[in-house]
N, CA and C of each residue as an Amber inpcrd file, in Angstrom:
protein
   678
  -5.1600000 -10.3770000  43.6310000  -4.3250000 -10.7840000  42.4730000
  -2.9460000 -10.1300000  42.5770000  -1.6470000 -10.7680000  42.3260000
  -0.2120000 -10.2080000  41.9670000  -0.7060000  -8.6870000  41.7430000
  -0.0890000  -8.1190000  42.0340000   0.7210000  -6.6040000  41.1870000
   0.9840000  -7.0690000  40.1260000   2.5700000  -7.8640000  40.1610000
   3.0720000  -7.6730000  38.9750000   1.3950000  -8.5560000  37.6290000
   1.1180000  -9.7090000  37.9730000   0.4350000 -10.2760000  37.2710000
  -0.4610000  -9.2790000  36.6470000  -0.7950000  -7.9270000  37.3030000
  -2.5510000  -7.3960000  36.7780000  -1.4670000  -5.8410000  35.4810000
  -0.1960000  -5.6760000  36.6820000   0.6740000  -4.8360000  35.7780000
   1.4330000  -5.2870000  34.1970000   0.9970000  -6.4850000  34.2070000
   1.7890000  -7.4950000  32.5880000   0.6970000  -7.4290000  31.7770000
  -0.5550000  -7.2940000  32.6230000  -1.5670000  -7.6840000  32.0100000
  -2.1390000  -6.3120000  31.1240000  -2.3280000  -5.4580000  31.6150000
  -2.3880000  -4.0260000  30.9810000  -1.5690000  -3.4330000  30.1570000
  -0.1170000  -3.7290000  30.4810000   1.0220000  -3.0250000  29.2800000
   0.3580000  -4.2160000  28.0680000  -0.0030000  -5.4880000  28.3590000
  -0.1730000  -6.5350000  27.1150000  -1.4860000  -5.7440000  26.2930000
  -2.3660000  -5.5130000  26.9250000  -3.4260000  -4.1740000  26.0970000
  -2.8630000  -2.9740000  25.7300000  -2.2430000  -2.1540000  26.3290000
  -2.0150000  -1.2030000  25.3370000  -1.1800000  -1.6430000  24.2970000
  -0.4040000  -2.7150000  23.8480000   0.6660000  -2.9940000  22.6530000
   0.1120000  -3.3430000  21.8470000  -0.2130000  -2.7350000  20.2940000
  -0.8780000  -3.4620000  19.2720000   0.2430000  -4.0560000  18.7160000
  -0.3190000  -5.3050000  18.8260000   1.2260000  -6.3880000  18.3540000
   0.9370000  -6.3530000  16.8020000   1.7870000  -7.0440000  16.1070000
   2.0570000  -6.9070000  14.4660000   1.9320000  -8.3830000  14.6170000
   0.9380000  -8.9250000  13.7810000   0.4250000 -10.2640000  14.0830000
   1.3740000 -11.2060000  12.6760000   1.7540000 -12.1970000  12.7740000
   2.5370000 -13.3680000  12.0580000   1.2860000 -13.7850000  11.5520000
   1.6920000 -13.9860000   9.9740000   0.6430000 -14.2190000   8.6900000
   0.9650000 -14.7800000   7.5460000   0.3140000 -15.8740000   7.2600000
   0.3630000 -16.5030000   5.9040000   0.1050000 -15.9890000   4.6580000
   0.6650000 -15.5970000   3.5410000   0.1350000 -15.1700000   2.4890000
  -0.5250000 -16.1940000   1.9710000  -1.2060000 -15.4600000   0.8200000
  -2.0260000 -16.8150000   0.5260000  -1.6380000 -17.1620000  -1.2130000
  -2.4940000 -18.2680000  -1.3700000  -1.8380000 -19.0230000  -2.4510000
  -2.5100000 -18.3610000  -3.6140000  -1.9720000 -17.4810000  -4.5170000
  -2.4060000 -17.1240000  -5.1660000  -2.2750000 -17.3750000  -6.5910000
  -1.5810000 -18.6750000  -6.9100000  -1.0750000 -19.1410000  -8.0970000
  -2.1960000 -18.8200000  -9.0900000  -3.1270000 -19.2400000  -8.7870000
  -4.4620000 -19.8080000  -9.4600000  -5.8540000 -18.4720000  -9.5210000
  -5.1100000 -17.2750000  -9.1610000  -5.9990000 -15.9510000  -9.1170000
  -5.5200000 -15.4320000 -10.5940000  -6.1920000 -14.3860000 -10.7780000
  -5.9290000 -13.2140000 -12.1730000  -5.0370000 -12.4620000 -11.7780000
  -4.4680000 -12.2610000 -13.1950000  -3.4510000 -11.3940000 -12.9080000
  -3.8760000 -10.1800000 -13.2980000  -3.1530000  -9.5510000 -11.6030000
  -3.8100000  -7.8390000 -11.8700000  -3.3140000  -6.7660000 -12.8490000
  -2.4930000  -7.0470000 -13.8030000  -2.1140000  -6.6490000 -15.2650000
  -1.4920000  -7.8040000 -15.9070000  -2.5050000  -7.3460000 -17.1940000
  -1.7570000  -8.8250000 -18.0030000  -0.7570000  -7.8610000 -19.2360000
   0.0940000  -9.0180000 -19.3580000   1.2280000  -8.9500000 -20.2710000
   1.3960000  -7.5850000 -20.9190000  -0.0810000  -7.5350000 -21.9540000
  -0.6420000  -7.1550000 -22.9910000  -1.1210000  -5.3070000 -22.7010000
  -1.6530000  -5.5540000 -21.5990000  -1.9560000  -4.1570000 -21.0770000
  -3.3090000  -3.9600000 -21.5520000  -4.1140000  -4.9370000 -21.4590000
  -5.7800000  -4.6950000 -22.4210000  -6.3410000  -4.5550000 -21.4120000
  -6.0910000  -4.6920000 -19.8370000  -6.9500000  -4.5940000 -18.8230000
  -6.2620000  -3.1650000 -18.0280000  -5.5590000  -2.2600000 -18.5790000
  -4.8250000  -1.3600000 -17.8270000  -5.0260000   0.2960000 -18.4130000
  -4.6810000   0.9110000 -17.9090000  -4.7150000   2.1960000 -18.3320000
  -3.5130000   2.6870000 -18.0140000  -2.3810000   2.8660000 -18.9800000
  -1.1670000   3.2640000 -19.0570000  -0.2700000   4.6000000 -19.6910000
   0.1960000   5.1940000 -18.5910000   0.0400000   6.5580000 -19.2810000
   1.6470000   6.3400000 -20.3970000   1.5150000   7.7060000 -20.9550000
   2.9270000   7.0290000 -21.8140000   3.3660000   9.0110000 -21.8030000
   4.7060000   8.6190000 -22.3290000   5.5130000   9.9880000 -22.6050000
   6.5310000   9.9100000 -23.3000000   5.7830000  10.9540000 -24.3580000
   6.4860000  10.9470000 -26.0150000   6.5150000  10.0910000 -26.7060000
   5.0520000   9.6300000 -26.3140000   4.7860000   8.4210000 -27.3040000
   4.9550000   6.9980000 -26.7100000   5.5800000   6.8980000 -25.7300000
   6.2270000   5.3430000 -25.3450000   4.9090000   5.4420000 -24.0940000
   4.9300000   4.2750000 -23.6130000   4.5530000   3.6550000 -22.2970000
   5.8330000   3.9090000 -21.1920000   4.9590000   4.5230000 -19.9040000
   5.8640000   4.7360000 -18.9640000   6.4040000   3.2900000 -18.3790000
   4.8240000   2.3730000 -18.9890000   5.4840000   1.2810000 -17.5470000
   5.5080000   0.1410000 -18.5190000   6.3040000  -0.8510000 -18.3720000
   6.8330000  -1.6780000 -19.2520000   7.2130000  -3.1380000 -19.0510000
   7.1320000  -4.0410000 -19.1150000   7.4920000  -5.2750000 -18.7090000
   9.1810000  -5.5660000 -18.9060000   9.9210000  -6.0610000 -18.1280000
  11.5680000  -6.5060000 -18.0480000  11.7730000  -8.0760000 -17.6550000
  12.0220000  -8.9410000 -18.0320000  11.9240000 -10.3030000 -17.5620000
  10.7840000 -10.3560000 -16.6420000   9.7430000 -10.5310000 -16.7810000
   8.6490000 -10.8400000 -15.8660000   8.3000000  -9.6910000 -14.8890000
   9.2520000  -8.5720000 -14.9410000   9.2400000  -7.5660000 -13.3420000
   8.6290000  -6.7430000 -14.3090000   7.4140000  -5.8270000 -13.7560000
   7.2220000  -4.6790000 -14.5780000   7.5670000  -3.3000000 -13.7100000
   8.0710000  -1.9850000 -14.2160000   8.2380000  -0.8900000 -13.5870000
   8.3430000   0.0130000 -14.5990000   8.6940000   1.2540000 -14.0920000
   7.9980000   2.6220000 -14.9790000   9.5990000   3.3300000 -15.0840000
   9.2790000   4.2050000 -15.8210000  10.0990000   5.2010000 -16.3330000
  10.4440000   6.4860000 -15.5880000   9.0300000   6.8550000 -15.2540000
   8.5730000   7.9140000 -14.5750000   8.0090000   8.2720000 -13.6040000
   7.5830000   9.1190000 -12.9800000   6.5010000   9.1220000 -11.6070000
   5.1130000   8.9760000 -11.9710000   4.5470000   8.1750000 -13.0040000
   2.7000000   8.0530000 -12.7910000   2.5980000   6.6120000 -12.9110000
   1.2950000   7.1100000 -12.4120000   0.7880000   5.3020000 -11.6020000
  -0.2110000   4.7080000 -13.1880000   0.2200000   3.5090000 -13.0270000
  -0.2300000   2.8720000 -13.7020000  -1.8420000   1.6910000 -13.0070000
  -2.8480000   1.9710000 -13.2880000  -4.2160000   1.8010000 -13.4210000
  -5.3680000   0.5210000 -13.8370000  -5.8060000   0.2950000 -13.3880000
  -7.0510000  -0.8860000 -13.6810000  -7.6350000  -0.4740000 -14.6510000
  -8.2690000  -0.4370000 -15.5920000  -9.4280000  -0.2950000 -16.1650000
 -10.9840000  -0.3800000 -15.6370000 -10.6870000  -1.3760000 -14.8640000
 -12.3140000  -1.7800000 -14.3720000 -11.8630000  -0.9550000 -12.7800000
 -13.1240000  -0.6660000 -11.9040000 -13.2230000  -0.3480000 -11.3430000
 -13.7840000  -1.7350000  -9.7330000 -12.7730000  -1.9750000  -9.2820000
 -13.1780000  -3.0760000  -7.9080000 -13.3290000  -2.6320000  -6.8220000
 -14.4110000  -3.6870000  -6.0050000 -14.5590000  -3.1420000  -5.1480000
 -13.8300000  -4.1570000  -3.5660000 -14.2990000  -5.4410000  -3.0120000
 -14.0770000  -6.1990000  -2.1010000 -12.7800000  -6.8480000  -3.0700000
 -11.5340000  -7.1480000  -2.1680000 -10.5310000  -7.8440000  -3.5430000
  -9.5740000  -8.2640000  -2.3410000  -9.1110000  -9.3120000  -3.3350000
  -7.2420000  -9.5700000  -2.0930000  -6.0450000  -9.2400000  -3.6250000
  -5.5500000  -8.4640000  -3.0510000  -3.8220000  -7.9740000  -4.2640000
  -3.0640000  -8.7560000  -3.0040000  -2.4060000  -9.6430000  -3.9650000
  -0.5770000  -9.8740000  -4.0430000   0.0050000 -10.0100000  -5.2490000
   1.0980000  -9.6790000  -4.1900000   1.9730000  -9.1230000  -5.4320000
   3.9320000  -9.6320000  -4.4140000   4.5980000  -9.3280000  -5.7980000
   6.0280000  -8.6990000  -4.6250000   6.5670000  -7.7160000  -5.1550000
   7.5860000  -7.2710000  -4.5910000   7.9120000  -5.7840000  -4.9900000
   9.4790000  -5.6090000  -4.5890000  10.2860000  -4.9820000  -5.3510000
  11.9700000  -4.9550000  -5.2080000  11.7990000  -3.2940000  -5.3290000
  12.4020000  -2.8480000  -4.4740000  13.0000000  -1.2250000  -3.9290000
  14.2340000  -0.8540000  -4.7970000  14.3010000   0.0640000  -5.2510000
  15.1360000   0.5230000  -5.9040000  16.1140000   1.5580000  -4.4930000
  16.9790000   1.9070000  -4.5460000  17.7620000   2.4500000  -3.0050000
  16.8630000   3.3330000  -3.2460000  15.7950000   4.0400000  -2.1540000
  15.4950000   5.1720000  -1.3340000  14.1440000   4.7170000  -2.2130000
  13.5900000   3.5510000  -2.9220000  11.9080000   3.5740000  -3.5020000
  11.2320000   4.3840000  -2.6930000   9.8910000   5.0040000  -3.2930000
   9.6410000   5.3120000  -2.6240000   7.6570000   5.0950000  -3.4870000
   6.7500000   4.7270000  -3.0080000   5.7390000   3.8450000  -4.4130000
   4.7210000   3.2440000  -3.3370000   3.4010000   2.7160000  -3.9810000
   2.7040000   2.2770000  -3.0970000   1.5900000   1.5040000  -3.8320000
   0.4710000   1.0980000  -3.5130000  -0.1950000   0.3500000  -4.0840000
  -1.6470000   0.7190000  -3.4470000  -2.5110000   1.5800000  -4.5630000
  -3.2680000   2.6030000  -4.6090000  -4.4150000   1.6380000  -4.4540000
  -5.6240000   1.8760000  -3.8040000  -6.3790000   1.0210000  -3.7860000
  -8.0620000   2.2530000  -4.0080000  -9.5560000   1.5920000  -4.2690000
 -10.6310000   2.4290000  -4.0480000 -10.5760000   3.8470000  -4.5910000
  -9.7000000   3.8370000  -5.6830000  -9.5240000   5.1700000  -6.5500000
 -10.8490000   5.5870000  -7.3840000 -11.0280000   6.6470000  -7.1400000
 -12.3810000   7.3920000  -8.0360000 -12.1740000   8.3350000  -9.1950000
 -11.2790000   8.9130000  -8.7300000 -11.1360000  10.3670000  -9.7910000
  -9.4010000   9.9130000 -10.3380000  -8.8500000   9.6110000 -11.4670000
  -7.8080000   8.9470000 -11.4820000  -6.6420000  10.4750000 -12.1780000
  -7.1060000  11.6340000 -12.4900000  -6.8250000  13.1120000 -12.5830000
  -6.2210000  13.6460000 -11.0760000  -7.1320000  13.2490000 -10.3240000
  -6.8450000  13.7050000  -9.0080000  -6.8320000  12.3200000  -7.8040000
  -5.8730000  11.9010000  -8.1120000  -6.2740000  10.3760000  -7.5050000
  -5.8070000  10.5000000  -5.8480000  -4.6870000  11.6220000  -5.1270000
  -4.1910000  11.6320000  -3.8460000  -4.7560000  11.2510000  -2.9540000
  -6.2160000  12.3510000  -2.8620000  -7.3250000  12.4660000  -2.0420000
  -8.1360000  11.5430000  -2.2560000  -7.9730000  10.8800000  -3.4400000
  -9.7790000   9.9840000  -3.7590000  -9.1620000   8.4700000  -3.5800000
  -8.5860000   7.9050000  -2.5990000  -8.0400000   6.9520000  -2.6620000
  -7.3370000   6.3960000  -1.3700000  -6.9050000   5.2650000  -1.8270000
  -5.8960000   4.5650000  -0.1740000  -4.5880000   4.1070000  -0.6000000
  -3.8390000   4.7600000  -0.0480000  -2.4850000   4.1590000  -0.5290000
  -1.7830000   3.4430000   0.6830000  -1.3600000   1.8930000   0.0760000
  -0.6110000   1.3260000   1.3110000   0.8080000   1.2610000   0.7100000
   1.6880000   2.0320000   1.3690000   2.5720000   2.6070000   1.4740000
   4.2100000   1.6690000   0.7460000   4.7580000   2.3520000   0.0010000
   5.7190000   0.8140000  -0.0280000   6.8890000   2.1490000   0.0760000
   8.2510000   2.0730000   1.4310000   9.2550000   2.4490000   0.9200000
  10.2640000   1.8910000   1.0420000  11.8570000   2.3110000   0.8370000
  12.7150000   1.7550000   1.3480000  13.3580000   2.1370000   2.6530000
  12.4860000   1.7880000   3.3640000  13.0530000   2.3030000   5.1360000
  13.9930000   2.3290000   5.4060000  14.9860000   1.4800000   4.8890000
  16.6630000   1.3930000   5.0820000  17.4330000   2.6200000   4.7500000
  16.8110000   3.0680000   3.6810000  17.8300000   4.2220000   3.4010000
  17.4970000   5.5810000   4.0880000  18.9730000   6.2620000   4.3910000
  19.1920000   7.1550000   5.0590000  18.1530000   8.3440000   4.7570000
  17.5550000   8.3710000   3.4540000  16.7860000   9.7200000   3.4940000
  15.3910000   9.7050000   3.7360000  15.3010000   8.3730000   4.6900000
  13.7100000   8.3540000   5.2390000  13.9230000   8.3710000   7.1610000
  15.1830000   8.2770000   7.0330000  15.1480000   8.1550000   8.6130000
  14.4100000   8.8830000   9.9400000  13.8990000  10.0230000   9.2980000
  13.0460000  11.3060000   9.4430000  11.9390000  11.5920000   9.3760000
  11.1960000  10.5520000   8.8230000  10.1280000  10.8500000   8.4360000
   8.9450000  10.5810000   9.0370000   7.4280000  11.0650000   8.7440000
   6.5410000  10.5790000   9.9040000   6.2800000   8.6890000   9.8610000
   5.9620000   8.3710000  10.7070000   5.9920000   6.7150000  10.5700000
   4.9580000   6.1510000   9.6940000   4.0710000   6.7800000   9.0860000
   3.1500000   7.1250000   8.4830000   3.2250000   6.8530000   6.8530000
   4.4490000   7.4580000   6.9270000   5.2790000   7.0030000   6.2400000
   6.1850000   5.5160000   5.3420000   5.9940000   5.1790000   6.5900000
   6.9160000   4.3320000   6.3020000   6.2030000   2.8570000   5.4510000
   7.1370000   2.0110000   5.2650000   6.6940000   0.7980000   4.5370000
   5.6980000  -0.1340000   4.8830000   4.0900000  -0.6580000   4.2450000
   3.4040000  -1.2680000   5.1190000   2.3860000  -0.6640000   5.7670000
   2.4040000   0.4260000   6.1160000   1.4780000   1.2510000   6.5580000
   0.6580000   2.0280000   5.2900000  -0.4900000   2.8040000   6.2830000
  -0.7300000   3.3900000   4.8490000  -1.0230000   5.2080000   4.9340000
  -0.7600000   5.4090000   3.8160000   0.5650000   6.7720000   4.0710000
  -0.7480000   7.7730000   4.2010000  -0.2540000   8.3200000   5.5440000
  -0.6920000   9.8440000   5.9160000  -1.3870000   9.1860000   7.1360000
  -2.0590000   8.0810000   7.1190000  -2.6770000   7.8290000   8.1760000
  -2.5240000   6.5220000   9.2800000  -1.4560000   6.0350000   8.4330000
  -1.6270000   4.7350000   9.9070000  -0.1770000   4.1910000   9.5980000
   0.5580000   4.2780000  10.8380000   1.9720000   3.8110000  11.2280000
   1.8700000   2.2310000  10.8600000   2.8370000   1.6570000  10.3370000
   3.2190000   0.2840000  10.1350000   3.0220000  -0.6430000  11.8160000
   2.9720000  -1.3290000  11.8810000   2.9310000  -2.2210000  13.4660000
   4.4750000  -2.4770000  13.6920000   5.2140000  -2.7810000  12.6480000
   6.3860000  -3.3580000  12.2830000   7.2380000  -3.0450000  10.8430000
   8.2910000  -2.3680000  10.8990000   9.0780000  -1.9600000   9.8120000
   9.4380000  -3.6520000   9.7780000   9.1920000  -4.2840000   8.0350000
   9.5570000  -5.6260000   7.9490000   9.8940000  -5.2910000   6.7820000
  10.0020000  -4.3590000   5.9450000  10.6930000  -4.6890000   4.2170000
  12.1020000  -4.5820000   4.5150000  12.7640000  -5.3030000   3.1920000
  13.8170000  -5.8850000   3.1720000  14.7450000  -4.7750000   2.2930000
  15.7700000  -4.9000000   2.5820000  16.7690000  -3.8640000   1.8880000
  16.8610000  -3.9830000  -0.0890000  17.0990000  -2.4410000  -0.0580000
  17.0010000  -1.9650000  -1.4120000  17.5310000  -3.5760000  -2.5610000
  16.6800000  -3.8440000  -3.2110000  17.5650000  -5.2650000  -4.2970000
  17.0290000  -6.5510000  -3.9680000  16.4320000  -6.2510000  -2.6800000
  15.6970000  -7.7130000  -2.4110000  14.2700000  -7.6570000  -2.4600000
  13.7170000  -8.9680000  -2.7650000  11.9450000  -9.1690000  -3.0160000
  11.3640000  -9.4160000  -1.8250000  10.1630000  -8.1850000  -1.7540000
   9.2220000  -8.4410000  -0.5650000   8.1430000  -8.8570000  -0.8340000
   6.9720000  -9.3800000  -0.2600000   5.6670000 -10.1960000  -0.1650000
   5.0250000  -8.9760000   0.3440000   3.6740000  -8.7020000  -0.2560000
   2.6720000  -8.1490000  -0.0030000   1.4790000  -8.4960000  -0.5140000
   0.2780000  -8.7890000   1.0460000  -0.9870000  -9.1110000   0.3660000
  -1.7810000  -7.9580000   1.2400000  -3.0510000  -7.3850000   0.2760000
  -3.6550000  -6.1310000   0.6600000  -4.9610000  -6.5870000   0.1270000
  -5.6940000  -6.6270000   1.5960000  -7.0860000  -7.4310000   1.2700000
  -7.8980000  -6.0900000   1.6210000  -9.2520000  -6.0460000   0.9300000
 -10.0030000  -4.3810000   0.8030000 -11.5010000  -5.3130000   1.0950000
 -11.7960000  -5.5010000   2.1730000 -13.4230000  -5.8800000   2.8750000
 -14.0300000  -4.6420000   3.2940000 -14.8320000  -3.9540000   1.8310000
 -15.6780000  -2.9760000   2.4450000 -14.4490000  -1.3680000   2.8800000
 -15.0370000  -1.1180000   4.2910000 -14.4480000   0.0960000   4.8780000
 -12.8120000  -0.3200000   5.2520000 -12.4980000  -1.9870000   5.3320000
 -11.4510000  -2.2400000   6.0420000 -10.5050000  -2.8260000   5.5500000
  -9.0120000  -2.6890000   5.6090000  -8.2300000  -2.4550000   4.5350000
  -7.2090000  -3.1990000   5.4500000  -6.2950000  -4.3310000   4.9650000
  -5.6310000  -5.0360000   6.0590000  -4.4150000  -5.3510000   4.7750000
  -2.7800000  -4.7710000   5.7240000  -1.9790000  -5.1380000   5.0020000
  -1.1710000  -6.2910000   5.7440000  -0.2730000  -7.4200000   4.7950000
   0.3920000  -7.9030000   4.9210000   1.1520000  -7.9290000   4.4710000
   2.7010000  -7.8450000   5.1550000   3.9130000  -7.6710000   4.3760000
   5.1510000  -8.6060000   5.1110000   5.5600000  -9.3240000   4.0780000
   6.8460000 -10.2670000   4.4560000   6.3870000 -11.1950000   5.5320000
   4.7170000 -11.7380000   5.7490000   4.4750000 -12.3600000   6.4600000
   4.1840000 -12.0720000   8.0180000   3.8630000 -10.8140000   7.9360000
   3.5850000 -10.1130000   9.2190000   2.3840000  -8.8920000   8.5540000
   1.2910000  -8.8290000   9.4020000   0.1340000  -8.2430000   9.5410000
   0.9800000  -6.6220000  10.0370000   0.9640000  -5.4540000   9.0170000
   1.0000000  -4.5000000   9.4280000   0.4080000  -3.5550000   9.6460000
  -0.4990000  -3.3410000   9.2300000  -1.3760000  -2.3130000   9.0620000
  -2.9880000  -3.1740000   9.0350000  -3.9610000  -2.4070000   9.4660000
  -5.4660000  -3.1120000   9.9820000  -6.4060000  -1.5550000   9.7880000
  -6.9830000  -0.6420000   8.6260000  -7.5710000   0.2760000   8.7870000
  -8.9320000   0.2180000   8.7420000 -10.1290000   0.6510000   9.6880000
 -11.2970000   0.4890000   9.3060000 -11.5550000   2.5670000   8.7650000
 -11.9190000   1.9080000   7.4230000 -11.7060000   3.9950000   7.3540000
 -13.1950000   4.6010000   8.0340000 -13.7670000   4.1090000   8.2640000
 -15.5740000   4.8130000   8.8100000 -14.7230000   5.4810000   9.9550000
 -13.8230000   4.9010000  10.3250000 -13.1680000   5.5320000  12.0590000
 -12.5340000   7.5470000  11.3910000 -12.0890000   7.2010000   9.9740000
 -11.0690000   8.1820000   9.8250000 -12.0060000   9.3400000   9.1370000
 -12.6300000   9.9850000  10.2480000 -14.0750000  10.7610000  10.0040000
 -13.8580000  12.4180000   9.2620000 -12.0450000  12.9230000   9.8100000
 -11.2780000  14.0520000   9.6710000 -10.5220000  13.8970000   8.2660000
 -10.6220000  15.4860000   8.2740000  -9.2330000  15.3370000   6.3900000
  -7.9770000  16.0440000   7.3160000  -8.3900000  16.0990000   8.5580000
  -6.9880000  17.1560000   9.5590000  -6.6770000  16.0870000  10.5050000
  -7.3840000  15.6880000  10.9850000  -6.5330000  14.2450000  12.1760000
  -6.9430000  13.2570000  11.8070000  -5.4250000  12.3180000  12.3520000
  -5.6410000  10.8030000  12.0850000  -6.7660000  10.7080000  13.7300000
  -7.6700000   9.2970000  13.8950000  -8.2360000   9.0740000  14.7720000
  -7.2750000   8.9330000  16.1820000  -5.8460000   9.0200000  15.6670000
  -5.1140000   9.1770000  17.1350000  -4.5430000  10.1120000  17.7110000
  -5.0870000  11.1320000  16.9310000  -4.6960000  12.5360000  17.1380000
  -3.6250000  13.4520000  16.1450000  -3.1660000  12.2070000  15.5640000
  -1.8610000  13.1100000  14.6480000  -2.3010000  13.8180000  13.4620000
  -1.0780000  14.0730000  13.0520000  -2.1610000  15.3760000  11.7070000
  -2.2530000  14.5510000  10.4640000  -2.9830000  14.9230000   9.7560000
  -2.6650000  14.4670000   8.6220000  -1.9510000  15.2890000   7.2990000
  -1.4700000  14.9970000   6.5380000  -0.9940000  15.7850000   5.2300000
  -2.1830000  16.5940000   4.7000000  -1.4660000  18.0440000   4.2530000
  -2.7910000  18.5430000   3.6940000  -3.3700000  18.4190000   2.3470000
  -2.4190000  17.3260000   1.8780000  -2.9160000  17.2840000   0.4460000
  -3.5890000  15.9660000   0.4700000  -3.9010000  14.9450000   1.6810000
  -5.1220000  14.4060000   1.8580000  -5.9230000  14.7310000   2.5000000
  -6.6790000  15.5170000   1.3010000  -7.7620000  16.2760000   1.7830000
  -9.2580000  16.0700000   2.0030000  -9.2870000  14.6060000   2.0220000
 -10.6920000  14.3490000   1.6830000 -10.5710000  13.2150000   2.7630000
 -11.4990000  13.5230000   3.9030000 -12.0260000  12.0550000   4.8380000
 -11.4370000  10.5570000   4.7470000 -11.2820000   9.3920000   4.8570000
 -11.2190000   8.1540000   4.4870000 -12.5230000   8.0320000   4.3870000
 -13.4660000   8.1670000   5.2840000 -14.6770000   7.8390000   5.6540000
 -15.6940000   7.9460000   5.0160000 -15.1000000   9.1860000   3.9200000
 -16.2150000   9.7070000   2.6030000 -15.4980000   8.8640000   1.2600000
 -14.6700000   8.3530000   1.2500000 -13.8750000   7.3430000  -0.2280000
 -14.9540000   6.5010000  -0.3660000 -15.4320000   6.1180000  -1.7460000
 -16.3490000   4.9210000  -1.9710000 -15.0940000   3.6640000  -2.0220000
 -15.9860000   2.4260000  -1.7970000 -15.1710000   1.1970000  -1.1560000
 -15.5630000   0.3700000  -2.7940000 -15.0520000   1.5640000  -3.6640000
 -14.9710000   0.5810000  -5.1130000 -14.3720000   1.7670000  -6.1550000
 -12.7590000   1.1830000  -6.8070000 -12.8040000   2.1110000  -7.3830000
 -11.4840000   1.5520000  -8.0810000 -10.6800000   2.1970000  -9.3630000
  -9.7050000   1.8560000  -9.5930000  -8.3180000   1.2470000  -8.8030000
  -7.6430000   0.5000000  -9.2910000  -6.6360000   0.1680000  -8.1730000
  -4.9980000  -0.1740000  -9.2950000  -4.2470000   1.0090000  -8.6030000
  -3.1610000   1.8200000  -9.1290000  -1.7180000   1.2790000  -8.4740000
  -0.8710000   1.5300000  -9.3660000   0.5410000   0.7520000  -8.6880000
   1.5780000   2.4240000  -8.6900000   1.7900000   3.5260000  -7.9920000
   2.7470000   4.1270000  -8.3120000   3.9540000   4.0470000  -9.0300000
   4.6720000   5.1510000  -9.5810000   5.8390000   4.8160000 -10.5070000
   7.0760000   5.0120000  -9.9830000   8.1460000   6.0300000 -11.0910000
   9.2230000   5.6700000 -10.5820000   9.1070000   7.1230000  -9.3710000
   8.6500000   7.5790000  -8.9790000   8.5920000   8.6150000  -7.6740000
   9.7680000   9.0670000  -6.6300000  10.2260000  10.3480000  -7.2010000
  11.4560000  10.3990000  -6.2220000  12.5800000  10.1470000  -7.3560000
  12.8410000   9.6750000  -8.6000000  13.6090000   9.5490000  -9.1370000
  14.4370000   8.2680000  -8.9490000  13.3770000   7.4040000  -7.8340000
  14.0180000   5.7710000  -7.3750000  13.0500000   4.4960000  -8.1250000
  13.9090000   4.1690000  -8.6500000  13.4600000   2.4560000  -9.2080000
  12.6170000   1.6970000  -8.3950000  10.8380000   1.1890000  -8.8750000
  10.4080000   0.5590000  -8.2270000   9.9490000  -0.7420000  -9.0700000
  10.1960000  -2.1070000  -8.6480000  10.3730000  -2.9470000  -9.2710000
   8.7700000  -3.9770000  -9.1060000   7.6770000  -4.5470000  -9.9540000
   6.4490000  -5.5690000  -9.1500000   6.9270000  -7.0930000 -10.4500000
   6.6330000  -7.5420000  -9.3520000   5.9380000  -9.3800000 -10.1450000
   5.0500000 -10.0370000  -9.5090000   4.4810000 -10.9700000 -10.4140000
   3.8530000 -11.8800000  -9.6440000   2.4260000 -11.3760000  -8.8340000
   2.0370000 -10.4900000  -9.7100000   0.9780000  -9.4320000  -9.2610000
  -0.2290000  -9.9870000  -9.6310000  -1.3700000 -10.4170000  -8.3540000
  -2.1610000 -11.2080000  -8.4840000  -3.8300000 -10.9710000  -7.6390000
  -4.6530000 -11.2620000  -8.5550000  -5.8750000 -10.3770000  -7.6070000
  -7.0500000 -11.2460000  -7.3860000  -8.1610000 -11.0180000  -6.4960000
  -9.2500000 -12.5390000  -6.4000000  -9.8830000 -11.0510000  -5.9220000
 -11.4040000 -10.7910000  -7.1230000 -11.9680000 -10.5770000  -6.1730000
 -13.4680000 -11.0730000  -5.2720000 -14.2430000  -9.8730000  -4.6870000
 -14.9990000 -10.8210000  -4.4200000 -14.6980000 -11.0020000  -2.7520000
């Protein structure tokens, strides 16, 4: 066989490509907070509600996450989401303990990658991925002011994001056996301190707030589960 042919063929295995993806039609699903807030658990300060509805967009005041009431387990969330310059917010999934929610939970990651004060950071980080443990495939969110697409489907142990129409993130957590390394060797944060592998695969599901002191904007927030 070619050289070159068997040498194209191996760099094509090691590249986990960031796969092109349809969101799906979610007109006709529940909405994962309604209007009213009878399905939510909303924290408030000094009396008010942190998080609040604005022409159809809802966002918070403050840094706490706003909450399900019911507790899900197998589900597809979409939603879209507008960055405030330097957002920095995520979309909490399999939450147990909602006091201590860091560790007891999955967060897929939402920031504003564009701005200068993330340029630094672990990739882990970044937008699309999900934070502390798994690099994005593809930085695809759109600059601070514009609306991005995200669908975050939760089958069991395995947690698959889509963002702006590209497959970024694919986690099976049974793999993520450590509260100190990711399965590819990197470290993890020490304030996720608890396994993936030990999270139950049913549990509240949380939208972060204003975090960082940056504006994070959702609509169109929509859930099927099941």
């Amino acid at each position: 066989m070619n050289k070159t042919i068997v040498l194209t063929a191996a760099l094509c295995l090691a590249v986990v490509p960031a796969w092109a993806a349809d969101h799906p039609d979610s007109s006709k699903w529940d909405d994962l907070f309604s209007k009213d807030f009878s399905d939510a658990i909303v924290p408030a300060d000094k009396g008010k509600p942190i998080w609040t509805w604005e022409n159809g967009e809802l966002t918070a005041s403050v840094d706490q996450a706003i909450w399900t009431k019911e507790q899900i387990g197998d589900c597809v969330i979409d939603l879209e989401f507008k960055c405030g310059p330097a957002a920095n917010s995520g979309v909490i999934v399999y939450t147990s303990d909602l006091k201590n929610w860091i560790p007891n939970s999955v967060e897929v990651q939402i920031l504003d990658d564009n701005d200068p004060k993330w340029a630094k950071v672990d990739k882990t980080w970044l937008c699309g991925g999900i934070f502390g443990h798994l690099a994005p495939a593809q930085q695809v969110v759109k600059k601070a002011g514009e609306w991005n697409r995200m669908t975050v489907t939760c089958k069991g142990p395995v947690i698959t994001v889509l963002l702006n129409g590209v497959e970024t993130a694919r986690m099976d957590m049974t793999k993520w056996t450590s509260a100190k390394k990711n399965p590819d060797g990197s470290a993890i944060p020490p304030w996720l301190s608890k396994p993936k592998a030990e999270i139950k695969t049913q549990g509240h599901i949380g939208l972060q707030g204003k975090h960082g002191g940056a504006p994070i904007f959702f609509r169109n927030m929509k859930i099927k589960k099941g």
